[in-house]
C-alpha positions as CSV (number, residue, x, y, z in Angstrom):
1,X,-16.6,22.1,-2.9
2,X,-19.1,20.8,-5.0
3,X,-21.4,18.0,-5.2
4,X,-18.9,16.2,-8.0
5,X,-15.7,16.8,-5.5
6,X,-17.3,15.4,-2.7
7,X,-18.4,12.0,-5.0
8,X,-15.0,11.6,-6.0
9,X,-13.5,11.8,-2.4
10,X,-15.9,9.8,-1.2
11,X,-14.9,7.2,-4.1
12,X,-11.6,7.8,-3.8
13,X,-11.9,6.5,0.0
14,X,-13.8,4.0,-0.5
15,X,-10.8,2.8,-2.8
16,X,-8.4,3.2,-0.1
17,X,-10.8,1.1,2.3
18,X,-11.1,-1.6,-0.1
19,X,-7.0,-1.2,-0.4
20,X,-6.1,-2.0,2.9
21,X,-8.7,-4.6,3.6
22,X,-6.9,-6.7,0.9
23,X,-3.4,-5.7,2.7
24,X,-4.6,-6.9,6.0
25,X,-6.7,-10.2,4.5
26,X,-3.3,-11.4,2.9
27,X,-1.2,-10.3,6.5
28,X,-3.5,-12.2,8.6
29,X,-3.2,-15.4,6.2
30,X,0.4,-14.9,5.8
31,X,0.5,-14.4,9.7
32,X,2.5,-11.2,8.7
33,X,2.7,-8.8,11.9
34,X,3.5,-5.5,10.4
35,X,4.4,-3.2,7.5
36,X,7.7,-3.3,8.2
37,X,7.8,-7.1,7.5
38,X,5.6,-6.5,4.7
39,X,8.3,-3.9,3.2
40,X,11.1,-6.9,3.7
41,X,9.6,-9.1,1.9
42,X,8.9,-7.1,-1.3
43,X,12.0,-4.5,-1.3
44,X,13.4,-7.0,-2.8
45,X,11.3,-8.2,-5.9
46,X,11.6,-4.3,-6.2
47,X,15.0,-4.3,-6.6
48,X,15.3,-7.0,-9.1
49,X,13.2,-4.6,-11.7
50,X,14.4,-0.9,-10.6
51,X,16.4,0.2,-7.9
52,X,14.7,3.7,-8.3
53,X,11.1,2.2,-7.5
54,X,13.1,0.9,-4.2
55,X,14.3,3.8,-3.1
56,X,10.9,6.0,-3.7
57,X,9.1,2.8,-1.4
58,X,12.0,2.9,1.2
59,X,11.6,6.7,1.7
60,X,7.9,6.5,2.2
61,X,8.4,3.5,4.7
62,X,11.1,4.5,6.7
């Protein structure tokens, strides 16, 4: 790897920490336990706009 690879990994999780510090800030004010209620509680706004969308998130949370 070079120098460049190992910025933009380092970037890239440094947008993933950021990510799931926002998830967590809105579950703890929401009182939200767990993905799983997380995943019940948007599947379905998904599914209003695009059963397809659903189906991809389902898969990766089930």
């Amino acid at each position: 790897m070079e120098k460049e690879d190992i910025i933009s990994i380092a970037e890239g999780l440094k947008m993933i920490e950021d990510g799931v510090e926002k998830i967590q800030g809105v579950m703890r004010e929401r009182k939200i336990k767990s993905i799983a209620d997380v995943a019940a509680e948007l599947i379905p706004i998904f599914k209003e706009y695009d059963d397809s969308l659903t189906d991809s998130i389902i898969k990766r949370l089930g």
